[in-house]
C-alpha positions in Angstrom: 125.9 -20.6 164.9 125.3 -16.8 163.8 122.6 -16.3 161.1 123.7 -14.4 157.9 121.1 -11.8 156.5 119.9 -13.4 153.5 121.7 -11.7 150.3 119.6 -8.9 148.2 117.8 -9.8 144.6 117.6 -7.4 141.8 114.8 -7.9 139.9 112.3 -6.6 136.8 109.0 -7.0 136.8 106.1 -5.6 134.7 103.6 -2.7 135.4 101.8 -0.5 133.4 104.4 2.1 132.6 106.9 -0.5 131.3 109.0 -2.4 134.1 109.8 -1.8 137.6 113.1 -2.2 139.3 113.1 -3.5 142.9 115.5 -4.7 145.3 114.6 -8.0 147.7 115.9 -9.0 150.7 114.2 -11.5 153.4 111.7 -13.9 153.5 107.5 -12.7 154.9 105.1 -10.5 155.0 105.9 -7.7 152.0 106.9 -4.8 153.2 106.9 -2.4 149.6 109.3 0.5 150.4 109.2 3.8 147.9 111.9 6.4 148.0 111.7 10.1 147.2 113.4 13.0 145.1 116.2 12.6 143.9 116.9 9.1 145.3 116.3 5.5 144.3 115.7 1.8 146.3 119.8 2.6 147.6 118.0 5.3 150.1 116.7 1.9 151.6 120.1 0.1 152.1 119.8 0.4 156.1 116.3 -0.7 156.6 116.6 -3.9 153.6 118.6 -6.1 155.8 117.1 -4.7 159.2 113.2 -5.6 157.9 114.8 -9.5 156.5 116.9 -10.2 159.9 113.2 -9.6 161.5 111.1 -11.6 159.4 109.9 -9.9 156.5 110.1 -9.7 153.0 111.8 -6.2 151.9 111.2 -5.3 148.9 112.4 -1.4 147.7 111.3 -0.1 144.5 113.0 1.9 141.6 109.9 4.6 141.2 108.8 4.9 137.5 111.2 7.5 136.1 114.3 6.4 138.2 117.1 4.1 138.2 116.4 0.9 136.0 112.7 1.2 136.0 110.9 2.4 132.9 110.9 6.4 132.0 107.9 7.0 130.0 108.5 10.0 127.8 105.0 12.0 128.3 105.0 14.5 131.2 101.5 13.1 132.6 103.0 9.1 132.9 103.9 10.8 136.1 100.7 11.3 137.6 99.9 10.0 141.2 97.4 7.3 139.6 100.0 5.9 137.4 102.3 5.4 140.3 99.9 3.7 142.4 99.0 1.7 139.6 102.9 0.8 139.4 102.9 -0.2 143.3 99.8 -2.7 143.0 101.4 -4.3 140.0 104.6 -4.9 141.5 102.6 -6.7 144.5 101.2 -9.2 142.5 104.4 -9.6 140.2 105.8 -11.0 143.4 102.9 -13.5 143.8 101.1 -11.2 146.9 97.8 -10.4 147.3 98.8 -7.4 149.9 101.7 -5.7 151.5 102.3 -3.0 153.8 103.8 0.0 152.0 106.4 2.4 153.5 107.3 6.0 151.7 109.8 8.5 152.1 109.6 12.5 150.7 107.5 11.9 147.4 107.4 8.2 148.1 105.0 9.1 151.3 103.2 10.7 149.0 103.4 8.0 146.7 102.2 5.4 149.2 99.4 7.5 150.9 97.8 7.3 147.5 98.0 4.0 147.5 96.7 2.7 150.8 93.8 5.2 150.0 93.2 4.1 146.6 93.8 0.2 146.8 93.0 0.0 150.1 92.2 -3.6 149.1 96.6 -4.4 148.6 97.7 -2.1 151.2 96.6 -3.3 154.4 98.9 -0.6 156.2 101.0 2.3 155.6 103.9 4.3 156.9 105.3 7.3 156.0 108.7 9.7 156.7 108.9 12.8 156.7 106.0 14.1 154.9 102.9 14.0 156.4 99.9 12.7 155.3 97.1 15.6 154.0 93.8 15.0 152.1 93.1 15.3 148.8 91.6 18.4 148.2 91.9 22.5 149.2 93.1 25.2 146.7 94.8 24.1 143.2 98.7 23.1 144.3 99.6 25.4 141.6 98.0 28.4 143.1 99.2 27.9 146.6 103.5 27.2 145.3 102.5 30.5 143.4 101.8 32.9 146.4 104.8 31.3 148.4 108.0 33.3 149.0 106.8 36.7 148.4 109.6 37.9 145.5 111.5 34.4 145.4 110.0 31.6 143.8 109.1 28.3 145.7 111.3 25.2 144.7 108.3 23.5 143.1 106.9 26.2 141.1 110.7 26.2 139.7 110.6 22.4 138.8 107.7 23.1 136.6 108.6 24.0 133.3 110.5 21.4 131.4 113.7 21.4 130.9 114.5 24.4 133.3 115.4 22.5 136.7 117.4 20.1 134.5 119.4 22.9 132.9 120.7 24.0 136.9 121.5 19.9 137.6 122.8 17.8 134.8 125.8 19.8 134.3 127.2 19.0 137.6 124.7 16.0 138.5 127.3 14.9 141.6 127.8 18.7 142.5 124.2 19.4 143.3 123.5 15.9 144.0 125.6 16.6 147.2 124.6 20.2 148.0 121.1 19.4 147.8 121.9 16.2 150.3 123.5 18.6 152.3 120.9 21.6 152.4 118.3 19.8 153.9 120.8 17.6 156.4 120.8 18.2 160.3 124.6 19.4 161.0 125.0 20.9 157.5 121.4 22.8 156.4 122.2 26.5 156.6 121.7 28.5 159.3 118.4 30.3 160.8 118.1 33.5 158.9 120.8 32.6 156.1 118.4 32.4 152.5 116.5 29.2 152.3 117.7 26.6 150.0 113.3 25.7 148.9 113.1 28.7 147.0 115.4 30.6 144.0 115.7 34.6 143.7 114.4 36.4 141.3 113.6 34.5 137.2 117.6 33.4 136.9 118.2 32.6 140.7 119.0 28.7 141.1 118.5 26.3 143.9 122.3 26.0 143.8 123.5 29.3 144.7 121.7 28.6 148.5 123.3 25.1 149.1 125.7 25.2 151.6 129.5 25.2 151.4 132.1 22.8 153.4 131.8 18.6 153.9 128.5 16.8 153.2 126.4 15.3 155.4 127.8 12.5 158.0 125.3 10.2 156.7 126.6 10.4 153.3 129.6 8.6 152.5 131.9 8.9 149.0 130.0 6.0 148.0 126.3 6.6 148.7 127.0 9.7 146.5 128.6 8.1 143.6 125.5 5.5 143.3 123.2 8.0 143.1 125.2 10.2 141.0 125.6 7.2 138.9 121.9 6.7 138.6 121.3 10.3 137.5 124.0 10.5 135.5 122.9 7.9 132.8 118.9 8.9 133.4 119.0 12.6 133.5 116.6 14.1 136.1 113.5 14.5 134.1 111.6 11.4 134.9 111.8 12.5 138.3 111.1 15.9 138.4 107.8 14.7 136.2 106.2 13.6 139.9 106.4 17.7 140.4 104.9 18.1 136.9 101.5 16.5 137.6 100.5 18.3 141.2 97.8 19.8 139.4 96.5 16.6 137.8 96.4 14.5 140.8 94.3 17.5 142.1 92.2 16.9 139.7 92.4 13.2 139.7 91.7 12.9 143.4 88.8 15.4 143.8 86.4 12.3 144.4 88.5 11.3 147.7 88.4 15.1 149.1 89.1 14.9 152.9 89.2 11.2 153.0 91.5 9.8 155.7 93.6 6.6 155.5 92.1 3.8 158.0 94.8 1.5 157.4 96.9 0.7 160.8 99.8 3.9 159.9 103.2 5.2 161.5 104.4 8.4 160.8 108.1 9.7 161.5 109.5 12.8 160.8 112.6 15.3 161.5 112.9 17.7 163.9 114.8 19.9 161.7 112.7 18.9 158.2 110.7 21.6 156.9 108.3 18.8 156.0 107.4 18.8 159.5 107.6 22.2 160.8 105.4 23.5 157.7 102.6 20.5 157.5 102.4 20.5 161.5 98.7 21.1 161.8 98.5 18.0 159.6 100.1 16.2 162.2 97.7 17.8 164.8 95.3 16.9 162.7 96.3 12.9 162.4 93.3 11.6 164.9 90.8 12.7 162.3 93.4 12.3 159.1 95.0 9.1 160.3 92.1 7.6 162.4 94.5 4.0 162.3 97.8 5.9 163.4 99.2 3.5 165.7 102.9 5.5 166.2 104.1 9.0 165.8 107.2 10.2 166.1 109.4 13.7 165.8 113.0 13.0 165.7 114.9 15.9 167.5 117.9 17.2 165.7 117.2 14.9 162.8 116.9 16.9 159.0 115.1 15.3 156.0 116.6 12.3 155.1 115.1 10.5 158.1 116.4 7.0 157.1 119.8 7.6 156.2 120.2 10.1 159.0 119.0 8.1 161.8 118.8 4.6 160.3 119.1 2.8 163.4 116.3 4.3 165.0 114.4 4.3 162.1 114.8 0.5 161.9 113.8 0.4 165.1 110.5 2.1 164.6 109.7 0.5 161.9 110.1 -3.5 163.5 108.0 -3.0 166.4 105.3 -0.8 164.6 105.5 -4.0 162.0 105.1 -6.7 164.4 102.3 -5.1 166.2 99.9 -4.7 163.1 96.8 -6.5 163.3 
């Protein structure tokens, strides 16, 4: 008799910011998966049922600032401590004493933090599509600063309150889709055409550079009404906030300056990502950086949303990585 996947929980559960959202699926090991910008736990909805039907416990989060979890009002809520302080919490809300964590854009990010800092719940870590780099080198600040010559670097453009939000909320589905679509393999524009990571000149917006025509294969009519849903009754300032506190987690981190992670770690990237092609000498530099990497991959032809794009290889990936940790 054929096995159904066991159905998905919705749940709340406390943390030091106020409540965190998460979605469930499976009996296991935890597996804690964290999303990036501008997503939520639905950027997970391949790899949930994939990560049950092979025998763990799924669990993807709501980051502080999106969806249905808490949105704490002050700018520096936000800061890479808080978040990992978030992630540990929702751990022992579920009765664990440690998980392996999985992150995606920021949520990579997010969970290199956290095996580093609480290395003591995170027994292993993977991350897609950004790479993992040390704490330390120049202020963030400084370096988004001297990027783009006359144009001004996406993230230097998400600083200022209020600004980035003015471009988006308007149209949240609009740019919601264009954004998708702009850093998508088979819809990202063209080498050569203007580069959808930076805005021209002091009234330039990221929007002007997304590109024209249908959206990205991997999104469907659906996929983009949830998250436009999710936006829509948020607003986008709790997660452009995580952009807001680059400087303080500089600061924050300066005691772990060139530490690696020595958790058991995967890494998986696209081809076509800029995350990749920019940070490749961190990749190069993963034997001394990662010193537990046990899988490495480069997806050819694949853009930045790695498990949407490619979610069966992804799932893939991530199984046997999973059952061969220690």
């Amino acid at each position: 008799m054929p096995q159904h996947a066991p159905e998905t929980t919705h749940r709340l559960v406390p943390a030091p910011g106020g409540r965190i959202h998460l979605v469930e699926q499976g009996t296991g090991p935890l597996v804690l998966l964290v999303h990036g910008f501008p997503e939520c736990w639905y950027s997970w909805r391949h790899q949930l049922p994939a990560l049950a039907a092979a025998g763990h416990r799924a669990v993807a989060v709501d980051v502080r600032g999106y969806g249905r979890s808490s949105a704490p009002a002050a700018v520096d809520a936000y800061r890479m401590t808080e978040l990992v302080a978030d992630n540990a919490a929702v751990v022992h809300a579920l009765g664990e004493d440690t998980a392996v964590i999985v992150g995606h854009d920021w949520g990579a990010d997010i969970a290199a933090a956290s095996a580093l800092l609480r290395p003591d719940v995170f027994r292993a870590v993977g991350l897609l599509s950004v790479p993992y780099t040390p704490p330390g080198g120049p202020r963030p600040s400084d370096v988004f600063a001297r990027m783009g010559g006359d144009e001004e670097f996406y993230v230097s453009y998400f600083q200022r309150p209020g600004r980035a939000e003015a471009e988006i909320e308007p149209d949240v589905r609009g740019w919601l889709a264009g954004f998708y679509a702009a850093l998508s393999a088979g819809t990202m524009p063209a080498p050569g055409a203007p580069d959808p990571h930076f805005v021209s000149g002091p009234t330039g917006t990221l929007r002007e550079r997304f590109p024209l025509g249908p959206p990205p294969a991997w999104l469907g009519e659906r996929d983009l009404d949830v998250y436009a849903g999710e936006f829509e009754r948020t607003g986008l300032t709790g997660a452009l906030n995580r952009y807001r506190n680059m400087d303080r987690d500089w600061e924050d981190l300066a005691a772990h300056e060139g530490a690696p992670l020595t958790q058991p770690s995967l890494f998986a990237g696209g081809g076509l990502d800029a995350s990749t092609t920019w940070l490749a000498d961190a990749i190069e530099a993963y034997p001394v950086t990662l010193p537990g990497l046990m899988s490495s991959h480069v997806l050819d032809g694949c853009g930045h949303w790695i498990q949407q794009e490619r979610p069966a290889e992804v799932n893939r990936l991530l199984t046997d990585w999973l059952a061969g940790l220690p």
